[in-house]
N, C-alpha and C positions, 0 to 999 in steps of 0.2 A: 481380491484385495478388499478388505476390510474398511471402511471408512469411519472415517472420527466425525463426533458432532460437536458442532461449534454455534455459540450463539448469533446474535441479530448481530453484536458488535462485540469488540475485543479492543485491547493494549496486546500489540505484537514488537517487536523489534526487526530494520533493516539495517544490518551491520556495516554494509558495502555502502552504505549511503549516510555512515553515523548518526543514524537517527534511532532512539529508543525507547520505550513505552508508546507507542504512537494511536493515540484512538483510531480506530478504523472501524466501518460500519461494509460490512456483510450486506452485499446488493444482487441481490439473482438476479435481478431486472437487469442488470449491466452486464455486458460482454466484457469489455476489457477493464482491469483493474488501475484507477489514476489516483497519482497522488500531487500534493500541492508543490509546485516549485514556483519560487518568488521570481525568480530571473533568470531566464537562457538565454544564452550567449552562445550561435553557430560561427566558428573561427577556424581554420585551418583544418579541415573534414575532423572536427570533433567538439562537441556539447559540454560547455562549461555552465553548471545547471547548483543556482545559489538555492539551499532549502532552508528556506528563513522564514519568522512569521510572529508577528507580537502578537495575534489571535491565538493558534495553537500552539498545545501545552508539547514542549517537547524539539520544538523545532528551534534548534538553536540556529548556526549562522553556519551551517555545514556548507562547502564547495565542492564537487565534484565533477568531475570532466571522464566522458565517456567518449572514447574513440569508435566504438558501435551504435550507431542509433540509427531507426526508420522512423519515415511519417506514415501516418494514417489515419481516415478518413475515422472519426467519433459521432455517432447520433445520440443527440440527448433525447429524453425522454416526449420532450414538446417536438421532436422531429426533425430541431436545427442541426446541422451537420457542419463540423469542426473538425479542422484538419491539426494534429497535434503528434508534436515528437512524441516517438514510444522508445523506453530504452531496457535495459535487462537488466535484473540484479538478484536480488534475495532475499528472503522472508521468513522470519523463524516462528513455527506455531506449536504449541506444544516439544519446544526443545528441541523440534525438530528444521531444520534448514532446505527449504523450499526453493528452488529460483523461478523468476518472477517476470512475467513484460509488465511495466507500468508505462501510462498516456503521462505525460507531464500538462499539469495543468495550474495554473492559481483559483486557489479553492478557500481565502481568506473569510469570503462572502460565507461559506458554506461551513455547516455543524464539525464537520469530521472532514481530518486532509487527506484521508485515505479513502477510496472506495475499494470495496474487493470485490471483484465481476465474477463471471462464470466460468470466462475461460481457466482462472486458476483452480476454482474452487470444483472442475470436474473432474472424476475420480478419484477425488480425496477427501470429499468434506460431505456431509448433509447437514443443512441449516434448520435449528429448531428455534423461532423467532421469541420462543420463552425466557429464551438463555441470553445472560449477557458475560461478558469477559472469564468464559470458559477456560481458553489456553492459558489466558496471563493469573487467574484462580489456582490451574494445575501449576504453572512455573511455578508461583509464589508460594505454592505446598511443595513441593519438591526442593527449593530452596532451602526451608524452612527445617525440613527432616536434616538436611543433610548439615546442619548448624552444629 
């Protein structure tokens, strides 16, 4: 299987999540891939999970409720370990559709509301920390031919 390169960070789109062009920053350092949610809400065994954010570009005031979701245990980088809902969804990179576990997290504090960890990005991607918004570059050519 062939792999595609992708830069340090990208504009991707999650469709299942109505979220689109979303900055996200390409993190090998990270195992699991989190993205920012303003508010979870556990209510009758399922996540009603608000992705809203007057910092980042993008995030409007999407609701989504997942009737599947696990916890698990997140180690940040300084060592603290954080227990966080993980849920499944989807991820489009280079037009192509991905599915995904993302950590739900509030990441207002933080540059980018996406990280993308390793578990996704293995056997599919190798990172060239050169490159920046690689997929959303080829989308927008691709787009653009087809006008």
């Amino acid at each position: 299987m062939s792999k595609k390169i992708i830069g340090r960070v990208d504009k991707i789109d999650f469709p299942k999540l109505e979220l689109y062009g979303i900055n996200v920053k390409i993190d090998t350092g990270a195992y699991t891939s989190a993205i920012h949610c303003s508010k979870i809400i556990e209510e009758n065994n399922s996540l009603r999970c608000i992705f809203k954010s007057d910092v980042h570009q993008n995030f409007g005031k999407s609701e989504i409720v997942f009737d599947t979701f696990t916890n698990t245990n997140v180690k940040s980088s300084n060592g603290y370990k954080e227990n966080r809902y993980k849920v499944k969804s989807e991820v489009i990179f280079f037009g192509k559709t991905y599915k995904i576990n993302l950590t739900l997290s509030t990441r207002d504090d933080m540059r980018f509301p996406v990280l993308i960890g390793r578990e996704f990005l293995k056997h599919k991607f190798l990172v060239d920390v050169d490159l920046e918004n690689i997929s959303f570059k080829t989308s927008q050519n691709e787009h653009s031919n087809t006008i």
